[in-house]
DOVEX-504179 format. One line per 8 residues: number of its first residue (from 1); for each residue x, y, z of N, C-alpha, C. Coordinates in steps of 0.2 Angstrom, whole numbers, plus 2048, in hexadecimal, padded with zeros to 3 digits. Each point is the difference from the previous one (the first is absolute). Example, Ala and Ser with C-alpha at 12.3 -4.5 7.8 and 13.67 -1.06 7.14 Angstrom:
2
1 = 842 7E4 827 7FC 806 800 804 806 800 ~ 7FE 805 7FC 804 806 801 7FC 805 803
END
This chain:
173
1 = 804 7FA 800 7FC 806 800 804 806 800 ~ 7FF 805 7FD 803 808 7FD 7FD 801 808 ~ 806 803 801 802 806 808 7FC 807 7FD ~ 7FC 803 802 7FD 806 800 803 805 805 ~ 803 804 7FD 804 805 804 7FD 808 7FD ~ 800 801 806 7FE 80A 7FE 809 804 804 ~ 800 803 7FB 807 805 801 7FE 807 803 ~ 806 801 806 7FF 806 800 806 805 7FF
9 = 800 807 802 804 803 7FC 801 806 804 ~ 805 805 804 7FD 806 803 809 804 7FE ~ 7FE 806 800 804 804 801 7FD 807 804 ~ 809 802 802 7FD 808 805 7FE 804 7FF ~ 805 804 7FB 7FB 804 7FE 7FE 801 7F7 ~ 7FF 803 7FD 7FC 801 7FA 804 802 7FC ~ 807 801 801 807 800 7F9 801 7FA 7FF ~ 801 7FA 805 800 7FB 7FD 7FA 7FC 7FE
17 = 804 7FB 7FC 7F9 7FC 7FC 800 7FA 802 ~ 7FD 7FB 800 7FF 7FA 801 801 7FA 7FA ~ 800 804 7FB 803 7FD 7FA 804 7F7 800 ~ 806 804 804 805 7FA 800 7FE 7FB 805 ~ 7FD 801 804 7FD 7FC 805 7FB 7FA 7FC ~ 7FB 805 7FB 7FC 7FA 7FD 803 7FD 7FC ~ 806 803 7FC 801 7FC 7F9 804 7F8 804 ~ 805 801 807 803 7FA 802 7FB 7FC 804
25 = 7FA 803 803 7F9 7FC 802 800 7FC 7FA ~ 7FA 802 7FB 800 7FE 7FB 803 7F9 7FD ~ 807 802 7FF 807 7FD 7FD 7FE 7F8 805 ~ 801 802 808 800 7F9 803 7FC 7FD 7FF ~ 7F8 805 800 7FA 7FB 805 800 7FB 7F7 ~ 802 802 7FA 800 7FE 7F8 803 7F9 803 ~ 807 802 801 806 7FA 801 7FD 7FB 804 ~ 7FC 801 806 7FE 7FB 805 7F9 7FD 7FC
33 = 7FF 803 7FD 7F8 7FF 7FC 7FC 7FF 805 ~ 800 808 804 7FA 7FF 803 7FC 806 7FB ~ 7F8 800 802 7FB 804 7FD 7FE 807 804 ~ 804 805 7FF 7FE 806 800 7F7 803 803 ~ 800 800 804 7F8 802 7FF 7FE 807 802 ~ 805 802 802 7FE 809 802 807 800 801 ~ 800 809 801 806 805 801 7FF 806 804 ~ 803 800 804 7FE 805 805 804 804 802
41 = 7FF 808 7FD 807 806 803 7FD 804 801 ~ 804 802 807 802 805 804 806 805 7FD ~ 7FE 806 7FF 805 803 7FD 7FE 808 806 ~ 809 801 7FF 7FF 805 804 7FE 801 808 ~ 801 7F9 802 7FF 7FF 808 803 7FD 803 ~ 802 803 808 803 7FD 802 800 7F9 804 ~ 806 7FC 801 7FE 7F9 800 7FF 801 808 ~ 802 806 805 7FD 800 804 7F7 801 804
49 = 7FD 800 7FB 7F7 802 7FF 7FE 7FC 803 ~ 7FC 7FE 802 7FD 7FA 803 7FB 7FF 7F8 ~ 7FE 7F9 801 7FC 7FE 7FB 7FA 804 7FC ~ 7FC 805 807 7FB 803 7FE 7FF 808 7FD ~ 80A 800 7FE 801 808 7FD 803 7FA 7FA ~ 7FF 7FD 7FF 803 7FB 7F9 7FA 7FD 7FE ~ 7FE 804 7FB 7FA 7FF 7FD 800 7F8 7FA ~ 807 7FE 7FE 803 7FA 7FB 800 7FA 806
57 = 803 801 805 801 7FC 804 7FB 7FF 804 ~ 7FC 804 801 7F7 7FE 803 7FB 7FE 7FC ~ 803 800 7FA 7FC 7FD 7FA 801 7F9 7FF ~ 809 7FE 802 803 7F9 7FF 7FB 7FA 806 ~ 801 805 806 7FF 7FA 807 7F8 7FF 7FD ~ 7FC 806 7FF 7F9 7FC 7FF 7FD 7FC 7FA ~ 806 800 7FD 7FE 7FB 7FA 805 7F9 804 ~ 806 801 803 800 7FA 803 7F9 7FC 805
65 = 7FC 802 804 7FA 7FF 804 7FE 7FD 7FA ~ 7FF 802 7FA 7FD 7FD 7FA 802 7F9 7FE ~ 807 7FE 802 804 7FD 7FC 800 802 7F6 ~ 801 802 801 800 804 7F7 809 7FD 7FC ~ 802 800 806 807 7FD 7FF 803 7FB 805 ~ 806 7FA 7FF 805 7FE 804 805 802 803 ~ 804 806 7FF 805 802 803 7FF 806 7FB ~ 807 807 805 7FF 806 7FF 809 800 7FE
73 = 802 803 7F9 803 802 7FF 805 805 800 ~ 804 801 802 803 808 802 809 800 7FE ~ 801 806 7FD 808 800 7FF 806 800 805 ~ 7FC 801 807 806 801 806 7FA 801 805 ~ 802 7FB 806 7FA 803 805 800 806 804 ~ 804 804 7FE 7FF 808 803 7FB 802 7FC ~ 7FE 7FE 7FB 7FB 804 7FA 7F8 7FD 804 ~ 7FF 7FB 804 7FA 7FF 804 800 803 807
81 = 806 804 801 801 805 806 807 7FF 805 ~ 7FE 806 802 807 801 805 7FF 800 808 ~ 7FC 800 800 7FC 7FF 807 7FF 7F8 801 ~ 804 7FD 806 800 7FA 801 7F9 7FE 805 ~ 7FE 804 801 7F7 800 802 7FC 7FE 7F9 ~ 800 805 7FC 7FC 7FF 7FA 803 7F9 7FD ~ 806 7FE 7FE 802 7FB 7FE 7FF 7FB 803 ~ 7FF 7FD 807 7FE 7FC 804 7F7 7FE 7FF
89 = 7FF 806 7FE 7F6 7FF 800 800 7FE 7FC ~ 802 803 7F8 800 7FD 7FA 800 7F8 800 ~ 807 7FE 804 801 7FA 7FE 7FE 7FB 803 ~ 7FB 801 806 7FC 7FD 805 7F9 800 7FB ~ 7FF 805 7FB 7F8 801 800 804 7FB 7F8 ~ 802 7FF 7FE 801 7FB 7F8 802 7F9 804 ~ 802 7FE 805 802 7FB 802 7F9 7FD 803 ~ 7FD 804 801 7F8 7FE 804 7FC 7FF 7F8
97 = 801 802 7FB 7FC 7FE 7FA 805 7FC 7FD ~ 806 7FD 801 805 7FB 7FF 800 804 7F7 ~ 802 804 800 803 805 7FD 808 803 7FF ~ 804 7FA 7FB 807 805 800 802 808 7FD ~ 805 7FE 806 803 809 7FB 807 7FB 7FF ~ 803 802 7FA 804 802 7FD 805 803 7FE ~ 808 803 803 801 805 7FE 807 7FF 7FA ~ 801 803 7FA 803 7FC 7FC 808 804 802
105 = 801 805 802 805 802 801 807 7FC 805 ~ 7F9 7FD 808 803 7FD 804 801 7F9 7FE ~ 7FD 7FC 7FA 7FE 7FA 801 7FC 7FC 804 ~ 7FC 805 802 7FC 7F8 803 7FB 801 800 ~ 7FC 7FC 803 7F8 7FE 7FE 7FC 7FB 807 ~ 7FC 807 803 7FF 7FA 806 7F9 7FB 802 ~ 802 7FD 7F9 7FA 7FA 801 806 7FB 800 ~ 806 801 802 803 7FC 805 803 804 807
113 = 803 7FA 803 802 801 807 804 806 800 ~ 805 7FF 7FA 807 803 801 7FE 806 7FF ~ 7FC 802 7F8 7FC 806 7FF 7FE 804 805 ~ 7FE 7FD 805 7F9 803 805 807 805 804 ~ 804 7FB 802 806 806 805 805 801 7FD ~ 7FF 7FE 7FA 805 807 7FC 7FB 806 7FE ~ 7FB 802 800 7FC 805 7FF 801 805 808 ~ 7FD 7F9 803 7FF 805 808 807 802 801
121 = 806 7FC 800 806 805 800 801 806 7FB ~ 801 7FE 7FB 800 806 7FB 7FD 807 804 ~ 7F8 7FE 800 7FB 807 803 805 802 807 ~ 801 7FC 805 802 803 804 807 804 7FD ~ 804 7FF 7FC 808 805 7FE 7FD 806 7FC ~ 7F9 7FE 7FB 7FE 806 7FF 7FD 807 802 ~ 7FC 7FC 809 800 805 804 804 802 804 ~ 806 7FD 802 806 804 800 803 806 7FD
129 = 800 7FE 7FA 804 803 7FD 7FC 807 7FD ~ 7FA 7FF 802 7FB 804 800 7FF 807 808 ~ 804 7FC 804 801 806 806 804 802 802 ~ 806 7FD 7FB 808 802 800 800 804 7FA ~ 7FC 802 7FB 7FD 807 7FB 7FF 804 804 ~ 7FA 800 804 7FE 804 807 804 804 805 ~ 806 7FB 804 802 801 803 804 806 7FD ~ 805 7FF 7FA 805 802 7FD 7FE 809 7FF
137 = 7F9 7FE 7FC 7FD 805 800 7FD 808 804 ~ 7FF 7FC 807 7FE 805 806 806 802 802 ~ 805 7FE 801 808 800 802 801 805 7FC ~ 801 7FF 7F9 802 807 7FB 7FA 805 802 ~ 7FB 7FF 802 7FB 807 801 802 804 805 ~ 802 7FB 804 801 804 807 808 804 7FF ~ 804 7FD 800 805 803 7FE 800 806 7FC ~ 7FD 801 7FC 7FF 804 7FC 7FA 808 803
145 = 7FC 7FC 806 7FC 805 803 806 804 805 ~ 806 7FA 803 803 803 805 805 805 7FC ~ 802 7FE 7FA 804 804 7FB 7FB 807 7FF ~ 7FA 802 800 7FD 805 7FE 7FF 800 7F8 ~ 800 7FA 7FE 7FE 800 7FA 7F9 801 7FC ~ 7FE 802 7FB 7FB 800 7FD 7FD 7FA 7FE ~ 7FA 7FE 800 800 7F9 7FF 7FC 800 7F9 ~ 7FE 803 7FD 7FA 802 7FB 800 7FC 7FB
153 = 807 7FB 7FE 7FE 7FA 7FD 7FD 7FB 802 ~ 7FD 7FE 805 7FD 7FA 803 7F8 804 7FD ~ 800 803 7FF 7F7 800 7FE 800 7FB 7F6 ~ 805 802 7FF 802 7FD 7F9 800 7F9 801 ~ 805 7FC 804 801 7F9 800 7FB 7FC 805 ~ 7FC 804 804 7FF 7FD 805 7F7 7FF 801 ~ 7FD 7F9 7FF 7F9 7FF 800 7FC 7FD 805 ~ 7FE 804 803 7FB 801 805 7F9 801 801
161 = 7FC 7FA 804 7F9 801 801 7FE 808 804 ~ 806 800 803 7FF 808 804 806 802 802 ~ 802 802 7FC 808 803 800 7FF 807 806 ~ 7FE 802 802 7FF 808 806 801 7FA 805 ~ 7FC 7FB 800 803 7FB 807 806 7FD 800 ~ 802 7FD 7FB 806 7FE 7FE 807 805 803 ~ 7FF 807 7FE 805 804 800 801 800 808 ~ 7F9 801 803 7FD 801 807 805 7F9 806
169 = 800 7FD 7FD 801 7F7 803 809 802 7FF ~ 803 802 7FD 806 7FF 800 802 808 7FF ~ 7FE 806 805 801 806 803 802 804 7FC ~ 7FD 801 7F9 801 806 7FC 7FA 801 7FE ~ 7F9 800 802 7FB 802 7FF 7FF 807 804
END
């Protein structure tokens, strides 16, 4: 029996494209000869969102409830989040519909054992290395506040549900 897999796809923000993401999707799920049945991008957000400010990926999980597909494809699994909370629900709420994810960058696939704790490991280094961005980040703000610096490029780089509190939380509000 043909494996039915739905891919998904996300980038952060809206210069990038998802392009390359589908073409090596694509390429594998071909190679594996599985069947394609949906495609789902996020573009332009981040992999920090919880599922319900990700409109592609709240559209993936209720089509899993469906069973609409077998496993969930993805290029790397920091593109299904960076938050090791979000990651863990994710992969709890497809393993309760015995639903794989797949991701083709790390190799694995956790409708095996080995897959299943190399995803939960992976998630956990991606939310690492997601608070070690963070850390590095407030460290130079501060610095830069002690320096009496101007800081007026962060409204440029910097994307916030409420950035007046963000500023406020790390003492240049």
């Amino acid at each position: 029996m043909t494996r039915k897999v739905a891919i998904y796809t996300r980038v952060s923000t809206l210069d990038q494209t998802i392009d390359n993401q589908l073409i090596e999707l694509r390429d594998y799920c071909s190679r594996m000869g599985w069947e394609i049945t949906q495609e789902y991008a996020d573009e332009g957000l981040s992999g920090t969102l919880s599922r319900e400010k990700r409109p592609a990926l709240n559209s993936l999980i209720k089509d899993a409830y469906r069973k609409k597909f077998d496993s969930v494809v993805c290029w790397d699994i920091s593109r299904l989040g960076r938050s090791m909370k979000e990651l863990i629900l994710f992969l709890s709420d497809m393993k309760d519909r015995d639903i794989g994810i797949c991701s083709v960058r790390q190799g694995f696939d956790t409708s095996t054992s080995m897959g299943e704790i190399m995803f939960q490991f992976v998630g956990i280094l991606s939310s690492w290395e997601r608070e070690m961005i963070r850390e590095k980040t407030l460290a130079s703000l501060e610095r830069a506040r002690r320096e009496g610096k101007t800081l007026k490029f962060i409204l440029f780089f910097c994307r916030c549900d409420n950035f007046i509190q963000f500023l406020e939380n790390i003492g240049l509000g």
